[in-house]
C-alpha positions in Angstrom: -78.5 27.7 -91.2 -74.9 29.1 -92.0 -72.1 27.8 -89.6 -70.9 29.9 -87.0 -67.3 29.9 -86.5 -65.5 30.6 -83.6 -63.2 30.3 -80.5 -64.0 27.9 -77.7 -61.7 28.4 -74.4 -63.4 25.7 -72.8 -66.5 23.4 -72.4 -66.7 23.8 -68.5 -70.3 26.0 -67.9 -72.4 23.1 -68.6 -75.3 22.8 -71.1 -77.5 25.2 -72.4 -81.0 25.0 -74.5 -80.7 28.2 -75.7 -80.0 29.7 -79.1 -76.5 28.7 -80.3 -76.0 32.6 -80.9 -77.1 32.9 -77.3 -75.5 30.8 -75.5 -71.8 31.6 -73.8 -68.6 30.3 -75.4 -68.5 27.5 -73.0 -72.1 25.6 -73.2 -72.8 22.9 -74.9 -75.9 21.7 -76.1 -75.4 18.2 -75.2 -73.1 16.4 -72.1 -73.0 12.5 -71.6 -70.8 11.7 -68.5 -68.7 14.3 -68.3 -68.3 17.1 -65.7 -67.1 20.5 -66.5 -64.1 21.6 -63.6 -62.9 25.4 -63.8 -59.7 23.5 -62.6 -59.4 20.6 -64.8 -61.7 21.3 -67.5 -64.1 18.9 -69.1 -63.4 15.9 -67.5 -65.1 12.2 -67.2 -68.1 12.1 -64.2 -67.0 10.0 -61.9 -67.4 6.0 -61.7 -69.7 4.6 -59.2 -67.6 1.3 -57.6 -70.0 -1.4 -56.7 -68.4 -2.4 -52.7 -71.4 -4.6 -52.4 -75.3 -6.0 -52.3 -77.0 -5.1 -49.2 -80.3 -6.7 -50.9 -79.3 -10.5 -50.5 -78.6 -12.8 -47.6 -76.1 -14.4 -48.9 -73.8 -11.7 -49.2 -74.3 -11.1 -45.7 -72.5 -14.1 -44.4 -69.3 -13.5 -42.6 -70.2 -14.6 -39.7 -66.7 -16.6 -38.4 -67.0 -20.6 -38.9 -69.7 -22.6 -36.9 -71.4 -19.4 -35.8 -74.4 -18.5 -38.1 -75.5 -14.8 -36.3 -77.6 -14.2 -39.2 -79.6 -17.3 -39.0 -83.9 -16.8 -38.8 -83.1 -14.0 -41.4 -85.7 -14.3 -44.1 -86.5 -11.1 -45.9 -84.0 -10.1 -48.7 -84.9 -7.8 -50.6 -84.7 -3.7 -49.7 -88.2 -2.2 -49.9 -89.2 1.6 -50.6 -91.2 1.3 -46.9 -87.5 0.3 -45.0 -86.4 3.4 -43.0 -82.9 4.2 -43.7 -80.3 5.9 -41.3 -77.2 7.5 -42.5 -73.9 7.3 -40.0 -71.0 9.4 -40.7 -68.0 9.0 -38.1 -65.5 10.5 -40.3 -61.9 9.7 -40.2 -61.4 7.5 -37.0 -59.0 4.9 -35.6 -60.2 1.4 -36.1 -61.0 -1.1 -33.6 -61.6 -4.3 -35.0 -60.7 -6.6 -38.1 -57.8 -6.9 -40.4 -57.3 -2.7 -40.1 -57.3 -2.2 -36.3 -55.3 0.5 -35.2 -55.4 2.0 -38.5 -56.9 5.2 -39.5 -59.8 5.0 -42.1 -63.3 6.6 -42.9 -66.0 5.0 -41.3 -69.8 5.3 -42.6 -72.6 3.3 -41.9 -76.4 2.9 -43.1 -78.7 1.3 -40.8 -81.9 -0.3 -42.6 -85.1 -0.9 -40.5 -88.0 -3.0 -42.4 -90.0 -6.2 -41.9 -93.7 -7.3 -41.0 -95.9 -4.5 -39.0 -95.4 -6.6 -36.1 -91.5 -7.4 -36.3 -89.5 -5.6 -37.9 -86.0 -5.9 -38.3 -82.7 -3.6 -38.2 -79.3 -4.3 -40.0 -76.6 -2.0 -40.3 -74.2 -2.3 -43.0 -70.2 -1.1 -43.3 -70.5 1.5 -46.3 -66.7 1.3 -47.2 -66.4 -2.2 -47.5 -69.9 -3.8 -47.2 -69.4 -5.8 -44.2 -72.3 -6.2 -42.2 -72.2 -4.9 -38.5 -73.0 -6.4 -35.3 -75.7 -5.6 -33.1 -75.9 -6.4 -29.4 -79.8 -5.6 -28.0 -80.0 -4.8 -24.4 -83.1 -4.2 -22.2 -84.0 -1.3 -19.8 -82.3 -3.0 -17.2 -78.9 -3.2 -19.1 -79.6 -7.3 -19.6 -78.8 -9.0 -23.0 -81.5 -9.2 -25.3 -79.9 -11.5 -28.1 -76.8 -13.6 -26.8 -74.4 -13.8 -28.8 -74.7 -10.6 -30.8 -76.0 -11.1 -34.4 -75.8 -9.2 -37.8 -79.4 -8.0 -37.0 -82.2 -7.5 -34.6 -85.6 -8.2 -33.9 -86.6 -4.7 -32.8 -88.8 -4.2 -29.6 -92.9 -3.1 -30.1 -91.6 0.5 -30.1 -90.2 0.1 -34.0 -94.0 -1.2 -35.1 -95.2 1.1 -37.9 -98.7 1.1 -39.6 -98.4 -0.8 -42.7 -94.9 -1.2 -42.7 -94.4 2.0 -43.4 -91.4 2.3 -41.7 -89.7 5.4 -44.1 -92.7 7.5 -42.8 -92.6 7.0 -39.6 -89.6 6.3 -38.0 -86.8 9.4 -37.5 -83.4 9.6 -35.9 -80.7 12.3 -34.8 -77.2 11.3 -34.1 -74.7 13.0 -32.0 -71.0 11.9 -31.9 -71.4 8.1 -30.9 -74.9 7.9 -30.2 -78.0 8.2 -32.4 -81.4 8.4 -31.1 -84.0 6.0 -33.0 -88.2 8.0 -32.9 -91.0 6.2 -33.7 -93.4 8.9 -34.5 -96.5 7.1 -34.1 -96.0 5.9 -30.4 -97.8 7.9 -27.3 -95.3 8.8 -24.5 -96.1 7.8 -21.1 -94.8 7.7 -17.4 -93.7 5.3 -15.4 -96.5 4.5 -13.7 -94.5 2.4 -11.2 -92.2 4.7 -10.7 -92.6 7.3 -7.9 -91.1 9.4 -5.0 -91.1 8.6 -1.5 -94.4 8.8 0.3 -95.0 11.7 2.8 -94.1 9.6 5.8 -97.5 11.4 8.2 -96.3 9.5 11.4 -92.7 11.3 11.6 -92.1 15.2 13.4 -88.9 16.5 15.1 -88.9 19.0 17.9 -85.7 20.9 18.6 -84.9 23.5 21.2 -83.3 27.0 19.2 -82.7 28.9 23.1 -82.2 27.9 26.6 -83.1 30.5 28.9 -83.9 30.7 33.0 -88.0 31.2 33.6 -88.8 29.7 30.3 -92.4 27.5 29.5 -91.4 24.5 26.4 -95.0 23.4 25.2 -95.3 20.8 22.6 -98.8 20.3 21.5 -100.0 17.2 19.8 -103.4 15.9 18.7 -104.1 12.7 16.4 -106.8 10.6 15.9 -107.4 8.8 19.4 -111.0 10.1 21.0 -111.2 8.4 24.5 -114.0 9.8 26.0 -114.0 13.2 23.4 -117.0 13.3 21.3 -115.3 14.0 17.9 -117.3 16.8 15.8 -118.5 16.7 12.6 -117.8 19.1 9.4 -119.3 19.5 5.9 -117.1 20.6 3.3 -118.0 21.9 0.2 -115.7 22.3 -2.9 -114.6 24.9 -5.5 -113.7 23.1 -9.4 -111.4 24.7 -11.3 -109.3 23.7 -14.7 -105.3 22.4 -14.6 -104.6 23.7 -18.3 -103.9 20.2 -19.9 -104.4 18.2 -17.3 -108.1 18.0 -15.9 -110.5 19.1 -13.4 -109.2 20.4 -9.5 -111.0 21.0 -6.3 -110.5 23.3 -3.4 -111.8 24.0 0.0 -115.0 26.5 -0.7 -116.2 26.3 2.5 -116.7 24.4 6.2 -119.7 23.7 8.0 -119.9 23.0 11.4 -122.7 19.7 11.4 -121.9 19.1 15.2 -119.4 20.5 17.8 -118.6 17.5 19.4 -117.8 17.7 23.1 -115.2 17.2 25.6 -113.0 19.5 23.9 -110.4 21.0 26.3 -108.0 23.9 25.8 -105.9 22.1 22.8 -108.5 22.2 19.7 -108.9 18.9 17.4 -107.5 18.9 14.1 -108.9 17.7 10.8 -107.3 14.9 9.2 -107.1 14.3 5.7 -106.2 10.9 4.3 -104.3 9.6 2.2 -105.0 9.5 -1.6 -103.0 10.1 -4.5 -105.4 13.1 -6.1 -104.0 15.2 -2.9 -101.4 16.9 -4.7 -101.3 19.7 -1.7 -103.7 18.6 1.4 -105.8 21.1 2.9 -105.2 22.9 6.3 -108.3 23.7 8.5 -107.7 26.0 12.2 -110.3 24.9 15.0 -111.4 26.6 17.8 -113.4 25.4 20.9 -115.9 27.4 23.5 -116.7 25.3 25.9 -115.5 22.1 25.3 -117.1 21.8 21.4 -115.8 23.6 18.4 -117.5 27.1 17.3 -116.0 27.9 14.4 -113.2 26.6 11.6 -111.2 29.0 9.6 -109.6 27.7 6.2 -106.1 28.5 6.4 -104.6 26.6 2.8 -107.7 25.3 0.9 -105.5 22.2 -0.7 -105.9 20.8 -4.1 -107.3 17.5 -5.0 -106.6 16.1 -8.9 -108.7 14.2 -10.5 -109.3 12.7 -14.2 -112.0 14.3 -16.3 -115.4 13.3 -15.0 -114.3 12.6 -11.5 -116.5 14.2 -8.8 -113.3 15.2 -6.3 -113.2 14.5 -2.8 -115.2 12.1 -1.3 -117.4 13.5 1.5 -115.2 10.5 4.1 -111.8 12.2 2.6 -111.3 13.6 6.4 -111.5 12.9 9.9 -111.4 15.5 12.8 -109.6 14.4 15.8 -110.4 13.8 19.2 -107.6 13.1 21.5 -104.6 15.9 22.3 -101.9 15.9 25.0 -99.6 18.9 26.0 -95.7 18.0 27.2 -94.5 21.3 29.0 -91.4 22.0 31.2 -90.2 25.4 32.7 -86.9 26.0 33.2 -86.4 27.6 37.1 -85.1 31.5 37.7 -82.2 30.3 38.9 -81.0 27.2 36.2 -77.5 27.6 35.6 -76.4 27.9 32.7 -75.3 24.3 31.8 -78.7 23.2 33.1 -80.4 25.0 30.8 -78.3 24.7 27.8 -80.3 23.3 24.7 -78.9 19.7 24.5 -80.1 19.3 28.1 -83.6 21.6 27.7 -84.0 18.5 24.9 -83.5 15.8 26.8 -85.9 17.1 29.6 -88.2 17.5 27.0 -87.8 13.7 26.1 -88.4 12.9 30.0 -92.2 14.2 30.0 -92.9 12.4 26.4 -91.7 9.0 28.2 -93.2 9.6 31.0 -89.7 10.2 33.0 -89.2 12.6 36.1 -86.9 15.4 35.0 -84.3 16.6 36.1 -82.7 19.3 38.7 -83.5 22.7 37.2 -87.1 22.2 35.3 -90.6 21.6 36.6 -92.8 19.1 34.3 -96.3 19.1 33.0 -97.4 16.3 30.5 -101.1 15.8 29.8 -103.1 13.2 28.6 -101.1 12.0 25.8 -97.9 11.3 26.8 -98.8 10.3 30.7 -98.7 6.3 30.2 -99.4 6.7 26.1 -97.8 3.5 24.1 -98.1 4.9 20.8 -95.2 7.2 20.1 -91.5 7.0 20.4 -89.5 9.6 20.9 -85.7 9.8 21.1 -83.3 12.8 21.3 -79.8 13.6 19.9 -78.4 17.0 20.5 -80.8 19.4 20.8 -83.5 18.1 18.5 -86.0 15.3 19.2 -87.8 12.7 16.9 -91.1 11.9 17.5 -93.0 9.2 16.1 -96.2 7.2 15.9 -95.7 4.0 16.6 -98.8 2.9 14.6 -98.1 5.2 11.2 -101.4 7.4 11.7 -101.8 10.9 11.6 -100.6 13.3 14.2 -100.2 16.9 14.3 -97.7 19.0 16.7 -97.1 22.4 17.3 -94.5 24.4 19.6 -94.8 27.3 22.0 -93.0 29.0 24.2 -92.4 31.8 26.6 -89.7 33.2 24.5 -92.1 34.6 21.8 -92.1 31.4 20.3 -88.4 32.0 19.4 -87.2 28.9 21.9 -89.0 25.9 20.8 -89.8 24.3 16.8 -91.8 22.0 15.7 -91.4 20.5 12.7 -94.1 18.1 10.5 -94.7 18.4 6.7 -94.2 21.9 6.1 -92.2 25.0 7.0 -92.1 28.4 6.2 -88.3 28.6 5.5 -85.3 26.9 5.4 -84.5 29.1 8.7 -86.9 26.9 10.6 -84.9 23.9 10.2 -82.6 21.9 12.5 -79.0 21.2 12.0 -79.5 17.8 13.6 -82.7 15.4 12.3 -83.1 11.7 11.0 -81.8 10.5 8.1 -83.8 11.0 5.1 -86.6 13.0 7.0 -88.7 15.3 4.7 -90.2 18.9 4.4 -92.0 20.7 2.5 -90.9 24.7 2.2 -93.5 27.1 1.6 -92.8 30.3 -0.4 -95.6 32.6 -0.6 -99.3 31.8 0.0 -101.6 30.1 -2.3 -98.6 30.3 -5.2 -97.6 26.5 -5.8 -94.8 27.6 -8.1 -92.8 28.5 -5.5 -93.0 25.8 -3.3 -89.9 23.7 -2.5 -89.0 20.2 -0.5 -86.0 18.8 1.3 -84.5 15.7 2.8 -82.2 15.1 5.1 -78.7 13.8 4.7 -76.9 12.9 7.9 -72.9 13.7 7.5 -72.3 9.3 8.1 -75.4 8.2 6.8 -76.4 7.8 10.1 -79.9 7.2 11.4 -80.2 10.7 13.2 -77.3 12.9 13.4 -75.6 16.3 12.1 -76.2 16.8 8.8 -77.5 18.9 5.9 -80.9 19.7 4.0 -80.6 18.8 0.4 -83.4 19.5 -2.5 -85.9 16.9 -2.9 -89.2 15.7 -4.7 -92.7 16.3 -3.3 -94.0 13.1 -1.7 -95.5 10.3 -4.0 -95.8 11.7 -7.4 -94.5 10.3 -10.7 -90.9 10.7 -11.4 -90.3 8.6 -14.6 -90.7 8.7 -18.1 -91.3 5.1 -19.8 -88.5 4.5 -21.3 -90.4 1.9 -23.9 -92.5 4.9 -25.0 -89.4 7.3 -25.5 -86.5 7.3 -28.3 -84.2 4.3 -28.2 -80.5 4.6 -28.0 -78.4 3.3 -30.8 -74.8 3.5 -29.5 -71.8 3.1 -32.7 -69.4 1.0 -29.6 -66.7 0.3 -32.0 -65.9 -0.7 -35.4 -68.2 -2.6 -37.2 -69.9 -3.0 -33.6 -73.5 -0.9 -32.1 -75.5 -1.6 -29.2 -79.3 -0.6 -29.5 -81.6 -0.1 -25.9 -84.0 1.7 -24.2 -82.6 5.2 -23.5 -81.7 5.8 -19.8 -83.7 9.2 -18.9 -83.2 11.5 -16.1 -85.7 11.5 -13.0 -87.8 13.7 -11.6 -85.5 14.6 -8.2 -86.7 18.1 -7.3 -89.9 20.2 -6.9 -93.5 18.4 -8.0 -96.1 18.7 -10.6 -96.1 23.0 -10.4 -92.5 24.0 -9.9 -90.7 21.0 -12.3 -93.7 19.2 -14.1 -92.6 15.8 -17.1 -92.3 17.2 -20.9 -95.4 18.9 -22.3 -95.0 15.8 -24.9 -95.8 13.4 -22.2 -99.0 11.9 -23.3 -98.5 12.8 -26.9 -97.1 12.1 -29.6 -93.3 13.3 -30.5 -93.1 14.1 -34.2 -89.2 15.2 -34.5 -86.5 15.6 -32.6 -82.9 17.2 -33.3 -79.6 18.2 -31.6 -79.3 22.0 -31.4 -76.9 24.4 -28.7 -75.5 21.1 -26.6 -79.4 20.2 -26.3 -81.3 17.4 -26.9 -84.3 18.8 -28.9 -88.0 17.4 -28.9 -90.8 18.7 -31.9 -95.0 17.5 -30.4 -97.9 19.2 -31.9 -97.6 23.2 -31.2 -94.4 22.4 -28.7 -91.2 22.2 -28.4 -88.9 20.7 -25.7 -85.0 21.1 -24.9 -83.1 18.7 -22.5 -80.6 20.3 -19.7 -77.6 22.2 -21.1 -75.4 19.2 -22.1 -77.1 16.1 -20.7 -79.3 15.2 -23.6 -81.3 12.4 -21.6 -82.4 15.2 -18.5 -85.9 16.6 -19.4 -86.1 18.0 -15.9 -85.2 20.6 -13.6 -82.5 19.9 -10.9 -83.5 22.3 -8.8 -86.7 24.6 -8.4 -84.9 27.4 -6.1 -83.7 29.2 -9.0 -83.7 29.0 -12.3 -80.7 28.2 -14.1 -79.3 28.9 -17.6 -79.1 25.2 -18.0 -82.2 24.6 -17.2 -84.2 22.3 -19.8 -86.9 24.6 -22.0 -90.4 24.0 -22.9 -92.0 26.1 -25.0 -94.9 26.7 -27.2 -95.4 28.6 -30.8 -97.8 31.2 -30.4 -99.9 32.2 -33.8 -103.1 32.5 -34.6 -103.4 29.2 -36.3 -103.5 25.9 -34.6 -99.7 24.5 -35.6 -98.5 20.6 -35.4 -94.7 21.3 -36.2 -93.1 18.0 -37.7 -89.7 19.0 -38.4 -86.5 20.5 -37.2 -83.1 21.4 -39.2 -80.1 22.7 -37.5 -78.9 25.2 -39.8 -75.9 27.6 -39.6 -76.3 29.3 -35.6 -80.2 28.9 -35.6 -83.2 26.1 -35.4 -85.9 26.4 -38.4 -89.2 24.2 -37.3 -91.6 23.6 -39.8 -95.6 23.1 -39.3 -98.1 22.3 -41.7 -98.8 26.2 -42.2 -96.1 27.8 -41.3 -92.1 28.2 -40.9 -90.2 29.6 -37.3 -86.9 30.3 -36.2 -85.1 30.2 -33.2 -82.2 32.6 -33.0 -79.2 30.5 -31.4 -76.6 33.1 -32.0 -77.1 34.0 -28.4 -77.1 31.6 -25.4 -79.9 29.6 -25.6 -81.5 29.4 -21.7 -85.2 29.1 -20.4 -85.6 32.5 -20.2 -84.7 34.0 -23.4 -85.9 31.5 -26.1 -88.1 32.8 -28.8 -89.8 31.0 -31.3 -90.6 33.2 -34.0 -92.6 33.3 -37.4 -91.2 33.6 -40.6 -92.9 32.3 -43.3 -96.3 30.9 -43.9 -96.0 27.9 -46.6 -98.1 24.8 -46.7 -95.7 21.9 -46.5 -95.4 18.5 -47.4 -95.0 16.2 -44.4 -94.2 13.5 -46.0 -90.6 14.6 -46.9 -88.0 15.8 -44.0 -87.0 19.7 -45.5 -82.7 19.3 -45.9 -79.8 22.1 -45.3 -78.1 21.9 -48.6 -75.7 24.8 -48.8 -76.6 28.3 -47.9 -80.0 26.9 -48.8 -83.3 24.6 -46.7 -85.3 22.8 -49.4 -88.8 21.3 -48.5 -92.0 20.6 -50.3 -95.2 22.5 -50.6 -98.3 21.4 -51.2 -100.0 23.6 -53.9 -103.1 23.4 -55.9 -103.2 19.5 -55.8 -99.9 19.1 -56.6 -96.0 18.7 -55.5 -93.6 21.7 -55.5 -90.0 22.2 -54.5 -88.8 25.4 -53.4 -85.7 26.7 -51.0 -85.5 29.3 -47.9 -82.3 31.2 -47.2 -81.0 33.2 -44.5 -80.4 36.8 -45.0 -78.3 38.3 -42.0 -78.2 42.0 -40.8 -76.2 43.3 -37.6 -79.7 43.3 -35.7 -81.3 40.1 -37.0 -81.7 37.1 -38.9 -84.3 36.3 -41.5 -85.6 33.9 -44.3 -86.4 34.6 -47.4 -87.6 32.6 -51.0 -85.1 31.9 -53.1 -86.2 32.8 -56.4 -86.0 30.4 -59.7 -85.6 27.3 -57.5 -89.6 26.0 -57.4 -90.0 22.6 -59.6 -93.5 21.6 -60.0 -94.2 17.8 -59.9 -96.9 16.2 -61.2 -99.9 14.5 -59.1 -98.9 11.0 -60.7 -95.4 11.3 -58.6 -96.2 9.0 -56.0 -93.5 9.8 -53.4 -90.6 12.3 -53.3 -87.7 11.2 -50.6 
């Protein structure tokens, strides 16, 4: 063809198949190692430097003289299974070698691989190929490896099927501290790990009024027959569901087998022993006609947990008492009024439990219990009293008094209020506080903190945990911490996580993850973020390692989140990417979005749909620009495409980006 002539301003809008007559001034058909700048023109493409070999164990060595850190090392070369983590600290003042105290970049690669059963983890200096050092602690802060060495021989957690350590293993860094996933590992609690038990031989008494004329009547039955003829009861039991977490059982219904006899005016009460299924233990109300019981009336029909296939309760799960005892003293007409004050209607009070004349200004009553009984202790300070077994049974207690029961509380294992409470009670002593009836949610315990840490004294009621429950996660099931301590220097352990402190399995329950499998997890809105099947999990607002509440009273802003994505198709999400104000997830089917442009709290995270694509799981989608790319699955075969926001006032979208879908071929093993 005839040669076409003309001006060319520039070579800098890079090369062009097309027509020669087509194509713009500035293409070229051809362009070895250059790179076209609007700035600088047509320039030479960079040169790559080689700072060194990360694939050799010889170039490794710079461990100082007579100290071989490295030594035991045997596997050289990189593989295409080795998981690889990127570090980027930026600028930052150095703290160790020949540049300390100098400002320099500082970027890091950390390389996991190594047999099924050990692998191995080396992190590597990317500005001047010097090999880090790596200090491995345990749970309980001890040294692993002493001295630290230039690698590690990771924990169990790190095992990967096959070796396949690229595919399996994931990691999110924040500032100094990245957080190593193994995505193949169940999470678990701490079985050994759990709240105080409900201490069932502990109740406090304390006087609220002292008042002229006035009857103080504690009630208390236990266990002890003597010559009472204990009844017997047939329960029966209603099964219902816990959404993910098995079968339950409830009080249905009480038959009366046998009254007993020898019943007198204080009816028995039935005992329920101890057993971890009782997350709530039942409450049954007796009443006696002469002398036996006539009729039982279920006032909270408990719940008992159990694993699928358990039967529930066992038909010996109670026993209903026998022996009672009343303490009672009336205050005269004519008490003055520092007789009768409360500190001193206590301590006459403590008189009849021990068996002790009282005093001027009160007349005395104690029954069978207390007259001569050896097992209970009972001691006063102030106006409240502490009453205990003696032999760590059960006992119940209840207060009366002339006043419209407004003079005298009782307190054992539950209240109705915080209002029903004493100012003054035994160090660590615990209650449960019931909100409304037969609604668990609402539910809330304390313990008591004395103002000296004092055995029993003034004090405060502070939020607690229900009584022996689980209030760990394993930590050797969860992501491991890799900490960046200095330069050239990283300490890698078992993250520390937060315990459960407040409320129980209802009101602040572990992680929907726990039990499962975490497939992702991400930093998003000072959070902490975890991906697991359909769900997705936020730490507290700005304590990453807190999964749970701190307090069940209210819910706060801060709160941690756990959510699910509701569609009509069963989704396993296995990927998150932080990008611009908002969170896109991925599934296998299907794309979501969680707006963060507004403050992201428990009660106004949505997760919403956006697109409906069949990904690739294989390859972790990546922000690049204004762009996410990710792979689809389609037809049999690889394909590359790109979602991009598209912002109104109102609301925040996705869309395809058209012209950026590359087909690969079936014969393309892996894409990374």
């Amino acid at each position: 063809m005839a040669n076409v002539s003309t001006t060319v301003p520039n070579l800098v809008q890079g090369v062009s198949q097309q027509a020669p007559s087509l194509r713009f001034n500035g293409q070229c058909e051809e362009q070895t190692n250059a790179v076209g700048s609007v700035i600088k023109g047509l320039i030479k493409r960079p040169y790559a430097h080689l700072i060194s070999a990360i694939d050799k164990d010889a170039e490794w060595d710079d461990d100082p003289p007579g100290l071989d850190t490295d030594a035991g090392y045997t596997d050289e070369a990189i593989t295409n299974k080795g998981f690889h983590l990127f570090i980027n600290r930026g600028e930052s003042i150095q703290t160790g070698g020949g540049s300390a105290g100098q400002k320099a970049s500082e970027r890091y690669v950390g390389i996991i691989e190594g047999s099924a059963s050990a692998p191995k983890l080396r992190i590597i200096n990317l500005d001047d190929g010097t090999l880090a050092t790596i200090t491995h602690k345990n749970a309980a802060g001890a040294l692993v490896t002493d001295p630290a060495r230039n690698y590690v021989n990771l924990p169990d957690y790190f095992d990967c099927p096959g070796e396949d350590y690229v595919n399996y293993l994931k990691g999110a860094t924040y500032a100094d501290t990245t957080y190593l996933l193994n995505t193949t590992k169940t999470t678990a609690r701490k079985a050994a790990s759990k709240t105080r038990a409900y201490r069932k031989q502990d109740a406090i008494a304390f006087v609220k009024i002292g008042a002229q004329g006035t009857t103080y009547t504690l009630k208390v039955t236990d266990e002890d027959t003597g010559s009472i003829t204990a009844a017997v009861l047939s329960i029966t039991w209603d099964e219902t569901w816990r959404t993910n977490h098995g079968p339950a059982w409830r009080v249905d219904g009480v038959t009366i087998s046998s009254g007993g006899s020898g019943y007198g005016a204080v009816p028995p009460a039935v005992f329920f022993h101890d057993d971890e299924g009782w997350f709530r233990k039942p409450v049954l109300r007796c009443t006696v006609s002469g002398g036996a019981v006539n009729s039982v009336e279920i006032i909270d029909r408990g719940q008992y947990n159990g694993a699928v296939g358990t039967t529930g309760p066992a038909s010996s799960a109670f026993t209903v008492s026998g022996g009672y005892g009343t303490a009672e003293i009336v205050s005269d007409e004519d008490a003055t009024s520092l007789e009768i004050r409360t500190t001193n209607t206590a301590a006459e009070l403590l008189k009849v439990m021990t068996n002790t004349v009282t005093g001027t200004g009160f007349d005395e009553n104690a029954e069978t219990l207390f007259a001569g009984h050896t097992n209970y202790t009972t001691i006063a300070n102030g106006s409240t009293l502490s009453i205990k077994r003696d032999d760590d049974t059960d006992f119940s207690i209840q207060a009366a008094d002339s006043q419209g029961d407004t003079a005298l509380g009782a307190v054992k294992g539950k209240v109705q209020s915080l209002s029903d409470l004493p100012v003054v009670a035994p160090l660590g002593f615990q209650v449960m506080v019931e909100g409304a009836k037969h609604i668990e949610e609402d539910d809330y315990y304390l313990t008591f903190k004395t103002e000296h840490e004092e055995d029993f004294g003034k004090g405060r009621w502070v939020e607690s945990a229900g009584y022996d429950i689980d209030d760990s996660l394993d930590e050797e099931t969860m992501p491991y911490l890799l900490e960046n301590t200095g330069t050239n220097a990283f300490t890698l352990r078992p993250a520390t996580w937060g315990k459960r402190e407040v409320g129980d399995e209802s009101s602040n329950p572990f992680p929907s993850f726990v039990g499962k499998k975490i497939s992702d997890l991400f930093f998003f809105k000072n959070r902490l973020g975890f991906l697991s099947e359909d769900k997705v999990v936020l730490s507290e607002d700005s304590s990453p390692q807190n999964l749970f509440r701190t307090t069940v009273r209210t819910l706060l802003d801060t709160a941690p989140i756990d959510v699910t994505v509701a569609t009509n198709m069963v989704q396993n999400l296995h990927s998150a990417v932080p990008f611009q104000d908002n969170m896109i997830l991925f599934s296998e089917r299907g794309q979501f979005i969680i707006d963060g442009r507004d403050a992201l709290t428990p009660s106004t995270i949505a997760v919403n749909a956006v697109t409906n694509y069949n990904t690739d799981t294989s390859a972790r989608p990546e922000a690049i620009g204004p762009f996410i790319t990710f792979r689809l699955n389609v037809e049999g075969s690889t394909a590359s495409t790109s979602l991009r926001f598209r912002t109104q006032q109102t609301s925040t979208s996705l869309r395809t980006s058209r012209h950026r879908c590359l087909r690969i071929s079936p014969e393309v093993a892996t894409l990374r």
